[in-house]
C-alpha positions as CSV (number, residue, x, y, z in Angstrom):
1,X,0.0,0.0,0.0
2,X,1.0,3.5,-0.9
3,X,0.5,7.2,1.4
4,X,-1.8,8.8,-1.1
5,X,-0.2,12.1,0.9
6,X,2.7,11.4,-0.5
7,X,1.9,10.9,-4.1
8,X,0.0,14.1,-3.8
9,X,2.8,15.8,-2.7
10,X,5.3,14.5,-5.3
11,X,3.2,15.4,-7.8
12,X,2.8,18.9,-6.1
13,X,6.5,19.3,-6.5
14,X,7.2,17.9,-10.2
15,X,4.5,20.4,-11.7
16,X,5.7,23.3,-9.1
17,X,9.3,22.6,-11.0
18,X,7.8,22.4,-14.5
19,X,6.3,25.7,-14.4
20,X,2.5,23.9,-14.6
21,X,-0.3,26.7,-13.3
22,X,-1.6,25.9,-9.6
23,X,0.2,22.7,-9.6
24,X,-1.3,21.9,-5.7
25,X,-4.7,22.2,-7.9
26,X,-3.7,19.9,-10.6
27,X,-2.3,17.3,-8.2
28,X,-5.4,17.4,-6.4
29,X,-7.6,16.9,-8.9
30,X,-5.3,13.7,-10.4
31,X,-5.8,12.7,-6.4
32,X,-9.5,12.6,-6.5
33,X,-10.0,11.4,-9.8
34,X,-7.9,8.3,-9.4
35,X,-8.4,7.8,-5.4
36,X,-11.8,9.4,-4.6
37,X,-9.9,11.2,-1.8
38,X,-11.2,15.1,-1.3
39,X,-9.0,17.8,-0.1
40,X,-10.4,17.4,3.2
41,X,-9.7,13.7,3.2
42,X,-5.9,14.5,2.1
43,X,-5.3,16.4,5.2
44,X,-6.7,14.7,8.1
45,X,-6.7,11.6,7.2
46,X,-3.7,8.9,5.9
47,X,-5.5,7.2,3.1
48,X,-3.6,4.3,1.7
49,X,-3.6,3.1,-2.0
50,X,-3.1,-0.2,-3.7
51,X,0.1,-0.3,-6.4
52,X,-2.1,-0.9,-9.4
53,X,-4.0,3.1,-8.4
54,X,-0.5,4.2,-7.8
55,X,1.1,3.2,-10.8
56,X,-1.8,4.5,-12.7
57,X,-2.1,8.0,-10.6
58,X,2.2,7.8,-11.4
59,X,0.8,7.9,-15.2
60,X,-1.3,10.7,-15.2
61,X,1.1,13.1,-13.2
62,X,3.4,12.0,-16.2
63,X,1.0,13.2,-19.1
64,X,0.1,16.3,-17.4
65,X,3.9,16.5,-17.2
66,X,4.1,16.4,-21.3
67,X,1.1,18.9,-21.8
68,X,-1.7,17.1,-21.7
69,X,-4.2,19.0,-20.4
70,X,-5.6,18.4,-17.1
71,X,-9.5,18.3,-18.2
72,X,-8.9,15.4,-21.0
73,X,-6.7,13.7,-18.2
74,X,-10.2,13.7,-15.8
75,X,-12.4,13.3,-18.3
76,X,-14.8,16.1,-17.6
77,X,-15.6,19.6,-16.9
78,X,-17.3,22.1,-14.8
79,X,-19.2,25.4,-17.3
80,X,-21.8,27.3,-15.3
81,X,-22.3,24.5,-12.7
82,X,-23.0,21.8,-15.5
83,X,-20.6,18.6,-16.1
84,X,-19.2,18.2,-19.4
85,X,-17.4,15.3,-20.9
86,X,-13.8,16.3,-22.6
87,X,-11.0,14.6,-24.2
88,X,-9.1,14.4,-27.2
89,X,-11.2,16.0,-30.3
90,X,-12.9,18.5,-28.5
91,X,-12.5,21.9,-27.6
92,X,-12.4,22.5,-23.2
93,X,-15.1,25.0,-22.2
94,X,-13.5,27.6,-20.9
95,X,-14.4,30.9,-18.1
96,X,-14.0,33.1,-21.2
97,X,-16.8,31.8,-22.7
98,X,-19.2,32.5,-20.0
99,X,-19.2,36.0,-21.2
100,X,-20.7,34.8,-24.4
101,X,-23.3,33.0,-22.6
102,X,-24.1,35.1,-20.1
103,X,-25.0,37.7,-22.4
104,X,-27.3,35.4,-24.7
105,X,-28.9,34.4,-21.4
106,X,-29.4,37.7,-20.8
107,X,-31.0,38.9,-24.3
108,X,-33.5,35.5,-23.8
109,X,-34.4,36.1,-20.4
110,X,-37.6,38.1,-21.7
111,X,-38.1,36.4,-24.7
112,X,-40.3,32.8,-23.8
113,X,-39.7,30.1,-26.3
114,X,-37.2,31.5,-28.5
115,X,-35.1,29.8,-31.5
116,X,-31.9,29.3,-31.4
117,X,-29.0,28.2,-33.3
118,X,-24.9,27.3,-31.9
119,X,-22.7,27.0,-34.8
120,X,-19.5,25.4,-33.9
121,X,-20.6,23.4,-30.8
122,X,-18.4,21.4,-30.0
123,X,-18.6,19.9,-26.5
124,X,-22.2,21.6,-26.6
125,X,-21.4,23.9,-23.6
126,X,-23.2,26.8,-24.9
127,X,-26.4,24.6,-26.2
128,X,-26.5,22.6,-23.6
129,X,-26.8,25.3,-21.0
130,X,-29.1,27.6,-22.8
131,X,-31.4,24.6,-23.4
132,X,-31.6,24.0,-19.5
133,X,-31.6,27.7,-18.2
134,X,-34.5,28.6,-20.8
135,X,-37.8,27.5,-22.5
136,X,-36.3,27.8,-26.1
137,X,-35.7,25.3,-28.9
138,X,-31.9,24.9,-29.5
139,X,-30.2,23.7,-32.5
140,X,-26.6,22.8,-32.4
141,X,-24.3,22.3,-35.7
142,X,-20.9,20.7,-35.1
143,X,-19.1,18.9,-38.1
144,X,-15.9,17.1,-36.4
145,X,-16.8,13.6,-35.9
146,X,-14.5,13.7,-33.3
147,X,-16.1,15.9,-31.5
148,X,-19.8,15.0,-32.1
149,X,-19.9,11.9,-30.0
150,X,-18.8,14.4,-26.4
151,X,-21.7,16.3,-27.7
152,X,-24.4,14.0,-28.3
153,X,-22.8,13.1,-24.9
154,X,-23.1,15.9,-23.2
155,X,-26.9,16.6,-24.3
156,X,-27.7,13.0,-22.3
157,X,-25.7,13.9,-19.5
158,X,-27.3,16.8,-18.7
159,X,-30.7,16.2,-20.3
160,X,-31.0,19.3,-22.1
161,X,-33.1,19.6,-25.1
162,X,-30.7,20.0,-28.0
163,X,-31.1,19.3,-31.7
164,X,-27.7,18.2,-33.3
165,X,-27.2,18.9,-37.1
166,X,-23.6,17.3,-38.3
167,X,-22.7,19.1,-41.2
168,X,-20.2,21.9,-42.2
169,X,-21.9,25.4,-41.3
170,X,-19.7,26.7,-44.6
171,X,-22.3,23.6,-46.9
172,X,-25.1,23.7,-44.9
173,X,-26.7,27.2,-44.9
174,X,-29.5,26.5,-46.8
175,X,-31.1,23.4,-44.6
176,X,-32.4,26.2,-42.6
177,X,-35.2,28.4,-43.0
178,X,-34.7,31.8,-43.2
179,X,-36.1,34.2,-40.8
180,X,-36.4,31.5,-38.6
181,X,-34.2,32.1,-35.4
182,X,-34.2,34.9,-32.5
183,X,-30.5,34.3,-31.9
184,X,-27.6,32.9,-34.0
185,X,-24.4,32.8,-31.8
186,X,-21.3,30.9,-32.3
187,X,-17.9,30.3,-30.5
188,X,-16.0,30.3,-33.9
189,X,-12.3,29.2,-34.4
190,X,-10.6,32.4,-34.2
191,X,-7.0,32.2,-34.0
192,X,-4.9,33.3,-36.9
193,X,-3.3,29.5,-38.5
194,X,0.6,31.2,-37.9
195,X,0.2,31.7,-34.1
196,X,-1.1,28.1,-32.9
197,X,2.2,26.8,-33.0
198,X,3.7,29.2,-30.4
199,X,0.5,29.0,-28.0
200,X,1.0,27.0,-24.6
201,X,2.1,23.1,-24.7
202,X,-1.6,22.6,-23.5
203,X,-3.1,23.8,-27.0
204,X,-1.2,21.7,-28.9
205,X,-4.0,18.9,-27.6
206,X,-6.8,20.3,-28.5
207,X,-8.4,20.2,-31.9
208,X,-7.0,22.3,-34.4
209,X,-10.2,22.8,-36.3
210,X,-11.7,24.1,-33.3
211,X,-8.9,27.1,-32.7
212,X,-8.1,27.6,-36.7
213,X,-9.5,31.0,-37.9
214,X,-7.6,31.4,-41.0
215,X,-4.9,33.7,-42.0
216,X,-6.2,36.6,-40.4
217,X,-8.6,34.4,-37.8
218,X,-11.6,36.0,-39.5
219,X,-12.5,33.5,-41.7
220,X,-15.8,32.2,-39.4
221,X,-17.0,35.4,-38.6
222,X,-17.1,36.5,-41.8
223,X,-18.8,33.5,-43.2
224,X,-21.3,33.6,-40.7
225,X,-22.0,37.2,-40.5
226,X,-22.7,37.6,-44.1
227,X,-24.4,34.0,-44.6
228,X,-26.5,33.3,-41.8
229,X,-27.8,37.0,-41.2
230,X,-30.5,35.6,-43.5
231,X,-31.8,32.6,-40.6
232,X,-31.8,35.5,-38.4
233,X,-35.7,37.1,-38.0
234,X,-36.2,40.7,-38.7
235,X,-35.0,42.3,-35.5
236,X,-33.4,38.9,-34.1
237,X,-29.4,38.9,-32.5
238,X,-26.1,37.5,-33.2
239,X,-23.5,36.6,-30.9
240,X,-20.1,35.4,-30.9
241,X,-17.3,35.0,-28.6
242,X,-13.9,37.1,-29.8
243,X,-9.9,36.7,-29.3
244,X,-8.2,39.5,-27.8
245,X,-8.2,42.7,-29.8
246,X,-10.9,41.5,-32.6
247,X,-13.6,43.2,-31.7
248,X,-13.6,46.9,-33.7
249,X,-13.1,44.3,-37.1
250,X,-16.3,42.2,-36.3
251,X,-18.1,45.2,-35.2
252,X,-17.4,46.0,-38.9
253,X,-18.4,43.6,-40.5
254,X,-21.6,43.0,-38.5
255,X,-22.3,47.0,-39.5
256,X,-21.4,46.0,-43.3
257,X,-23.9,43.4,-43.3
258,X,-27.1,45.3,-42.1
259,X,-26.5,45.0,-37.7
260,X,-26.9,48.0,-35.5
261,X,-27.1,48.4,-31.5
262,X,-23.7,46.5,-31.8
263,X,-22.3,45.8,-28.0
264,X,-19.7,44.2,-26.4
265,X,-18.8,42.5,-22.9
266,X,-15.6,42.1,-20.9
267,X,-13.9,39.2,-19.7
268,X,-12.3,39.3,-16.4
269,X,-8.9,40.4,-17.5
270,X,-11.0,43.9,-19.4
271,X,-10.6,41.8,-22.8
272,X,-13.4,42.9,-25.4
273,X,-14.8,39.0,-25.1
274,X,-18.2,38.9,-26.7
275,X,-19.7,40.6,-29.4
276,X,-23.5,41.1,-30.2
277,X,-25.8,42.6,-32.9
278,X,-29.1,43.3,-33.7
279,X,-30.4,42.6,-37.9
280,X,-31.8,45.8,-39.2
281,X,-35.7,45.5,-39.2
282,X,-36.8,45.3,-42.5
């Protein structure tokens, strides 16, 4: 048997020396996934493990070591208080994106059995949770068959009511009726193709599809901006999450296309994080 203290502690000390964000938080994490030991448990207790839980804890502490990042290595992850399944092929929800959501949440609050659309949605974090905080119906469009089985996942998980489309959003435009939704938003690949390289080890693990915005990482929004305006009803919003210092060119391009009342909300850090806009009544 094996001082589950001790492993924690080890692995406290290798990610401490490799530079790894809040390694105590990591190691814990690896401990309760692997162990079932809480923090509390840790520290006034002396739990005891077997070898085969040890070497396999050992393991993990190694490919968090390498990169990996910490939410494929348990499997899942917390976004607004709902658990969502992540691992290779799918993009981790992230803080940043509650900006995004808490805004669209916002707009729907007063608006009772609303249409909307998530293009790009991956692990299904932004459907998902508008599907259980409202009364609207929710369409989700994700094309990586990679990532389509953590969404259809996801949906059952937290039994949200979710329609999944698999197709490519830049093919698929015309499925949909136009007119037909209150809110289009989307958390669109939006890094430019030459800076993914020289992003955090972590990145490297994700799906390149899902970070990819093109040359100038506008190639999503301008896509969708100019060819889903028309899905949109007279009057109706669209939404999108934004990398650091892109807002003032969507704002553009969401004015060249017929939006006005064009806003914005902060991240945390003062980033310019999402962007909305209202289609021009006709």
């Amino acid at each position: 048997m094996v001082a589950v203290k001790g492993l924690y502690n080890q692995a406290k000390e290798e990610f401490t020396k490799a530079g790894i964000d809040a390694p105590a938080f990591n190691s814990l994490c690896l401990v309760e996934k692997v162990f079932g030991v809480n923090q509390a448990q840790l520290m006034s207790e002396n739990p005891l493990a077997d070898e085969k839980d040890a070497a396999r804890f050992i393991t993990l502490v190694g490919r968090r070591l390498t990169g990996e990042p910490l939410q494929y290595l348990l499997g899942e992850w917390e976004f607004y208080g709902y658990k969502f399944k992540v691992g290779r092929g799918v993009l981790i929800p992230r803080d940043d994106t509650e900006v995004l959501l808490r805004s669209c949440l916002d707009y729907l609050k007063d608006k009772p059995a609303a249409r909307v659309l998530d293009l790009c949605s991956g692990s299904g974090a932004l459907a998902v949770v508008i599907a259980k905080e409202t009364n609207c119906e929710v369409i989700a469009v994700e094309k990586s068959a990679e990532a389509l089985p953590y969404l259809m996942e996801n949906i059952s998980l937290n039994k949200a009511a979710v329609a999944v489309v698999a197709d490519n959003i830049f093919r698929c435009t015309d499925d949909f009726p136009d007119g037909y939704f209150d809110l289009i938003l989307s958390n669109p690949p939006y890094i430019i193709s030459s800076e993914i390289d020289s992003l955090q080890k972590e990145i490297a693990y994700e799906p390149r599809m899902a970070l990819d915005g093109g040359e100038d990482g506008y190639v999503f929004y301008r896509h969708i901006i100019s060819q889903w305006k028309s899905k949109l009803k007279s009057g109706g919003r669209l939404a999108f999450e934004l990398g650091e210092g892109q807002f003032e060119t969507v704002k553009s391009l969401m004015e060249d296309n017929g939006f006005t009342e064009i806003g914005f909300e902060k991240d945390l850090g003062g980033i310019q994080r999402a962007v909305y806009g209202t289609l021009s009544t006709i």
